[in-house]
N, C-alpha and C positions, 0 to 999 in steps of 0.2 A: 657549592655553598660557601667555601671559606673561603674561596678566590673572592667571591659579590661583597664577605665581608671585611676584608682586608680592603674595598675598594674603599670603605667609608671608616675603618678606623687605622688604616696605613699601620696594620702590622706587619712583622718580618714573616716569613715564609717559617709554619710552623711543619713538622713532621710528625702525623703520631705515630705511636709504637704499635696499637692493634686497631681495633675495632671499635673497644669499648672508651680506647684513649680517644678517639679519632670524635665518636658523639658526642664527649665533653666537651672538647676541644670547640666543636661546631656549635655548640648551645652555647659557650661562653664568646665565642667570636659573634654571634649572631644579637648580644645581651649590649655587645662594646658595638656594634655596629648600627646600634638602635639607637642608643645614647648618643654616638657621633651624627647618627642623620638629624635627627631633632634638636640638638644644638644645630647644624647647617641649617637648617630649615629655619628656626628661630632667626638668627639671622639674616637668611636670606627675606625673611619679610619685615623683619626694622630696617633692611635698607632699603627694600623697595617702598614701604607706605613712611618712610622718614620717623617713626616712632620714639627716638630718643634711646638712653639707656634705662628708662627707670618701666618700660612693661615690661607686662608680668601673662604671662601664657598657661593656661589649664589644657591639661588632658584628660579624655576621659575614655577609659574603654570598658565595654559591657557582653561577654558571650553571647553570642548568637542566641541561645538555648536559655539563658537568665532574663534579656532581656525580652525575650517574647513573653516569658511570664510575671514580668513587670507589667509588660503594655496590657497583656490579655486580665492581670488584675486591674488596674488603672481604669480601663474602659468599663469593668463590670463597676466596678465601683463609682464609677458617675453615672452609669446608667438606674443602678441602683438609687444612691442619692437622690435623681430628678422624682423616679416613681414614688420614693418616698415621702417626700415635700408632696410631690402630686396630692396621695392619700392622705398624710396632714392636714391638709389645707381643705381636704373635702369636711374632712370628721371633724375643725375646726369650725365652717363655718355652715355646712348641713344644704348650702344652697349648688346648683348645677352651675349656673353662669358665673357665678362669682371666682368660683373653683376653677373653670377654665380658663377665666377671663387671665386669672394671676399664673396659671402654669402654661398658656400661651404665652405670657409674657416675660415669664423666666427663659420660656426657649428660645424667645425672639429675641435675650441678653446673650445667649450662649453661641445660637448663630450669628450674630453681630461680630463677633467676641472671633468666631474662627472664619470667618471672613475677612477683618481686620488682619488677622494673623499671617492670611493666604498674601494678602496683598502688600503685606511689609517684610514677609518672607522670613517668620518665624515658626522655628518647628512644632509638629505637635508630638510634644515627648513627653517624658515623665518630668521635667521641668513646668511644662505650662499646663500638664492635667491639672495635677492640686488649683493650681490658681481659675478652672472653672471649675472646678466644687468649691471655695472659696465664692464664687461668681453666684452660684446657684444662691448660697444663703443668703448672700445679700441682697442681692434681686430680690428675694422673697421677702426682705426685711419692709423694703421701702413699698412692694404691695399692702404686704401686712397692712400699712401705717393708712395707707389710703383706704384698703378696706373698712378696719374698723371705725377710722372717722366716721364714713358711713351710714357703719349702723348702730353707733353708739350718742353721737351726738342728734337729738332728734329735737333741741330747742331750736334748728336752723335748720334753712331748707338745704338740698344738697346739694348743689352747687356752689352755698356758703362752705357746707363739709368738704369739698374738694379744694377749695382755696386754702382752707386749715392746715388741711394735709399738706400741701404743697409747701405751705414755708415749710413746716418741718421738714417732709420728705427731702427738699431741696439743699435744706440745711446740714440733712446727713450727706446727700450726694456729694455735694462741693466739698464740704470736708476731709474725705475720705476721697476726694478726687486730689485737691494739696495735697494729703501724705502719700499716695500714690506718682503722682507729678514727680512730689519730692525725690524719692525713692528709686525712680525711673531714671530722672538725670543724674543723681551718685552713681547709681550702678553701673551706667552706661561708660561717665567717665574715670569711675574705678576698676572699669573694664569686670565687673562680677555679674558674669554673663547671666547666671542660673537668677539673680536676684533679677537683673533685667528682662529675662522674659516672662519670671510672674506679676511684676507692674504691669507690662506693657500690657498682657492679657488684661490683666484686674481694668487699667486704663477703658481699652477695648470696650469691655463689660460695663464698666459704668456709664459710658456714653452712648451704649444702646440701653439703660437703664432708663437713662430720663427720655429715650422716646419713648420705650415701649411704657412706659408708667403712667406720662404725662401724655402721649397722645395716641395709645391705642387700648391704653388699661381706661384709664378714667372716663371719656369717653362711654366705653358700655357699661363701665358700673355705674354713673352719672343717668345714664339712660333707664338701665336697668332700678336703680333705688328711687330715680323721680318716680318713675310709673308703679311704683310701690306704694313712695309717698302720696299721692295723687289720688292713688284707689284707697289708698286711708281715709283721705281727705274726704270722701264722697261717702264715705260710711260713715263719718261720722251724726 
């Protein structure tokens, strides 16, 4: 063990005296042998990808036994979060389709979202969980907004309701798609890795936002509120 570490911080040939010198000895060689390799290493890749002198490198390390109960909270807690929104959104608006229609289409943000992820080959850690519970609310935001046009605006027909919502909705999406944008290229090249895989997610997310909103949400509530309106229309 202290020969490995002398290999990487080129010290003299130590002697210990017992047993107990000897474990110190080995834990402080092993401390200078860490440091040495990681500066090497650092190195070794500013010269190979040409980086200059001005990057800046993060480590991060997590026990085996911490981080499982990071991940294992992380997960209940979005899975939690979804069913939550779920029951909200029933006891909000008291109707079956409407309620499915918008927590289909929150999942069809979140699967979007780790699809995206799979294919540009970002982890799924406790960096980019928060940023789909982040995903969840908003997704549900820009539902909300089409919903209630809906059923609240009832001097037009609904497909006028749908185009209402649409600027709006669209005007929160793009929005909040620039500060995301934004956010994603700083990070990226200020190298702050953790900020860049919560945009990207968020990114991710919002771009299955406006399909699922605008062409698999609207759609059946459009369907669903004409044939509402319609049977009104006949009774009256």
């Amino acid at each position: 063990m202290l020969d490995l570490a002398k290999r990487f911080t080129g010290a003299a040939s130590l002697q210990p005296k017992d047993a107990a010198d000897a474990v110190e000895l080995a834990g402080l060689q092993l401390i200078a042998a860490d440091q040495a390799f990681q500066e090497q290493l650092q190195d070794a890749i500013v010269k190979s990808f040409d980086l200059g002198g001005e990057v800046r490198f993060q480590k991060k390390e997590v026990g085996a036994s911490l981080g499982k109960a990071f991940w294992d909270s992380a997960v209940m807690a979005t899975v939690a979060a979804f069913v939550m929104v779920a029951i909200v959104i029933f006891i909000s608006f008291r109707e079956i389709i409407p309620a499915v229609a918008i927590t289909l289409a929150t999942a069809f943000d979140i699967l979007c979202a780790l699809a995206l992820m799979s294919l540009f080959k970002i982890p799924l850690d406790l960096s980019s969980i928060p940023s789909l519970l982040m995903l969840i609310g908003y997704s549900v935001d820009t539902e909300i907004v089409l919903n209630s046009r809906l059923t609240t605006r009832k001097d037009i027909s609904p497909p006028e309701r749908v185009m209402d919502a649409f600027y709006t909705g669209m005007t929160m999406t793009l929005t909040a798609l620039a500060a995301v944008t934004a956010m994603l290229v700083f990070s990226y090249f200020g190298q702050i890795m953790v900020i860049y895989q919560i945009a990207a997610v968020l990114l991710f997310g919002l771009l299955g936002d406006i399909v699922s909103t605008w062409f698999m949400n609207a759609p059946i509530l459009l369907w669903y509120y004409g044939r509402k309106h319609a049977a009104g229309g006949r009774h009256r």
